[in-house]
Kinemage of the C-alpha trace (Angstrom):
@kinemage 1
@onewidth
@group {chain A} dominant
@subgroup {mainchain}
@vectorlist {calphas} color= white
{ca unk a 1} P 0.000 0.000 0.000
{ca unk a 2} L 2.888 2.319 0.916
{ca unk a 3} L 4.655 1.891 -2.529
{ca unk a 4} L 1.267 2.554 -4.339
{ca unk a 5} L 0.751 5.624 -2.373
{ca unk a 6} L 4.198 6.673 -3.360
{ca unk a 7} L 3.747 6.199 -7.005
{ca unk a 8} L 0.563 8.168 -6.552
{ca unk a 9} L 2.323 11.289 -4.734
{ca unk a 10} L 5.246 11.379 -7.230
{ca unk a 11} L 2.968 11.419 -10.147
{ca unk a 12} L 1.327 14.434 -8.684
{ca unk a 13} L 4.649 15.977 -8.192
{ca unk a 14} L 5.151 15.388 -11.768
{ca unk a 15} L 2.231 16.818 -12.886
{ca unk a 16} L 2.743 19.915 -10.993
{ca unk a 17} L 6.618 20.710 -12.054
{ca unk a 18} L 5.425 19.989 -16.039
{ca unk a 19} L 7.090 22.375 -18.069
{ca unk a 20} L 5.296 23.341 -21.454
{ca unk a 21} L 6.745 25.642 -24.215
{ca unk a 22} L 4.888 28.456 -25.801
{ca unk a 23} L 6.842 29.531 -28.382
{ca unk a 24} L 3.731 29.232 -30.571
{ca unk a 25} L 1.579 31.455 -28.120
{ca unk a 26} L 4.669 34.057 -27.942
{ca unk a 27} L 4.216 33.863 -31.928
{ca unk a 28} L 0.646 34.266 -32.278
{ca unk a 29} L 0.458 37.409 -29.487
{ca unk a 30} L 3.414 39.107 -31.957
{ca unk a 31} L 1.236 38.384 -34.968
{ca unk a 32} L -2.097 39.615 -33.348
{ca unk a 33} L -0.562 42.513 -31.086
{ca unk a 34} L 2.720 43.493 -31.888
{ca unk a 35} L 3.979 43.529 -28.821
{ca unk a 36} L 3.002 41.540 -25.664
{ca unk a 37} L 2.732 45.094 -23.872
{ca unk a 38} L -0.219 45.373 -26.575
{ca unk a 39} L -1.539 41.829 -25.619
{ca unk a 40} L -1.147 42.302 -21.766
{ca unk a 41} L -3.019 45.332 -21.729
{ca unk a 42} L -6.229 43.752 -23.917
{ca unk a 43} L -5.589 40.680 -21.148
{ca unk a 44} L -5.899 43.550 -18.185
{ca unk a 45} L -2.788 42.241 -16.809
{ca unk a 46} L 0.903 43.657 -16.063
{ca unk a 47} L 3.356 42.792 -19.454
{ca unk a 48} L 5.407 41.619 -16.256
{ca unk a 49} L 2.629 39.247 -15.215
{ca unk a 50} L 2.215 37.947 -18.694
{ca unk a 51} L 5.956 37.680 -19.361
{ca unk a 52} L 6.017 35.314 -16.443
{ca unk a 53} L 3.129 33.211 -17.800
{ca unk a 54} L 4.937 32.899 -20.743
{ca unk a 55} L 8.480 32.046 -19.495
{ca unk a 56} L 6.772 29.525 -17.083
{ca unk a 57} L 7.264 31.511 -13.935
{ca unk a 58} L 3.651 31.842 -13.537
{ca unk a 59} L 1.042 29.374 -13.942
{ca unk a 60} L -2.017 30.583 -16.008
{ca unk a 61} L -5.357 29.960 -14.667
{ca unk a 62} L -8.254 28.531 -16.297
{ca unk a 63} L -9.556 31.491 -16.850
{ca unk a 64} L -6.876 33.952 -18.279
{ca unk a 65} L -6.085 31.231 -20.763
{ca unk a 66} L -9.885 31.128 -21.623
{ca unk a 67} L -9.494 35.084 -22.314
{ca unk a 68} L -6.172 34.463 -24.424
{ca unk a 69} L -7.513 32.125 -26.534
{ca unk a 70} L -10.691 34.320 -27.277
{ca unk a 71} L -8.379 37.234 -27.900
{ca unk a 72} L -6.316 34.952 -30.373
{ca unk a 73} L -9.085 33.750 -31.969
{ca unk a 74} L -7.056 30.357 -31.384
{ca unk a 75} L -10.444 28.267 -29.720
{ca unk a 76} L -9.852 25.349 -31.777
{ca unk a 77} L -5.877 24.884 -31.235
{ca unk a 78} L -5.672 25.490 -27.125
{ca unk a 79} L -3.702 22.131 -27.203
{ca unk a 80} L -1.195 23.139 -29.557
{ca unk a 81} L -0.449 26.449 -28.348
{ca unk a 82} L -0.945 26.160 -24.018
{ca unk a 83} L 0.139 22.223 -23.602
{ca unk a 84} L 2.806 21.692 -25.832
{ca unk a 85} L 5.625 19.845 -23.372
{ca unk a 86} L 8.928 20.960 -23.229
{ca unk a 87} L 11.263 17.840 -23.427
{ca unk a 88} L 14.787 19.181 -21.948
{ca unk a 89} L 15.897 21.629 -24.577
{ca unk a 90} L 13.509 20.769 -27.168
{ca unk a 91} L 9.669 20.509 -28.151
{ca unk a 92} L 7.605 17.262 -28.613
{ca unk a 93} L 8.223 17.044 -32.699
{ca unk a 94} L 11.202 18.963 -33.049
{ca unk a 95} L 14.278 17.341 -34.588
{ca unk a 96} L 17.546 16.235 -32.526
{ca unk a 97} L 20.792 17.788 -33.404
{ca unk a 98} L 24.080 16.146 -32.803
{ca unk a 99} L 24.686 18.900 -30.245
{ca unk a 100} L 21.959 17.610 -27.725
{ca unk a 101} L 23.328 14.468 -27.060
């Protein structure tokens, strides 16, 4: 029971330190805004509270990610641009170089 409880714990741990990337969200706020000043502002927030949220500092809630994607006009992709992993230096997909191993 112990070791099940233990594997249940860490797995929560896990879930909690998850790291995701959002290059593509950074991209689509420069397309759509300009400047994430510009996109912070329509969001009501500080560009240093955003800047956090997007270096992974800050965790977004449910419900400034609701107003992002509404601003972005991004409804249908969420997945692609709030839970793409980051996997060490590089994103699910992306090719290997020689210089990561």
């Amino acid at each position: 029971m112990w070791y099940i409880m233990g594997v249940s714990e860490n797995r929560a741990n896990e879930r909690d330190s998850m790291e995701f990337n959002y290059g593509l969200l950074k991209q689509k706020i420069k397309d759509e805004y300009k400047t994430a000043g510009n996109f912070a502002a329509a969001m009501g927030i500080t560009g240093t509270r955003l800047s956090l949220m997007l270096n992974g500092k800050a965790k977004w809630t449910t419900d400034m990610a609701f107003q992002a994607v509404q601003l972005l006009g991004v409804e249908d992709d969420i997945v692609k641009f709030f839970f793409t992993p980051k996997l060490g230096n590089r994103v699910r997909g992306e090719r290997c170089s020689r210089t990561d191993f």
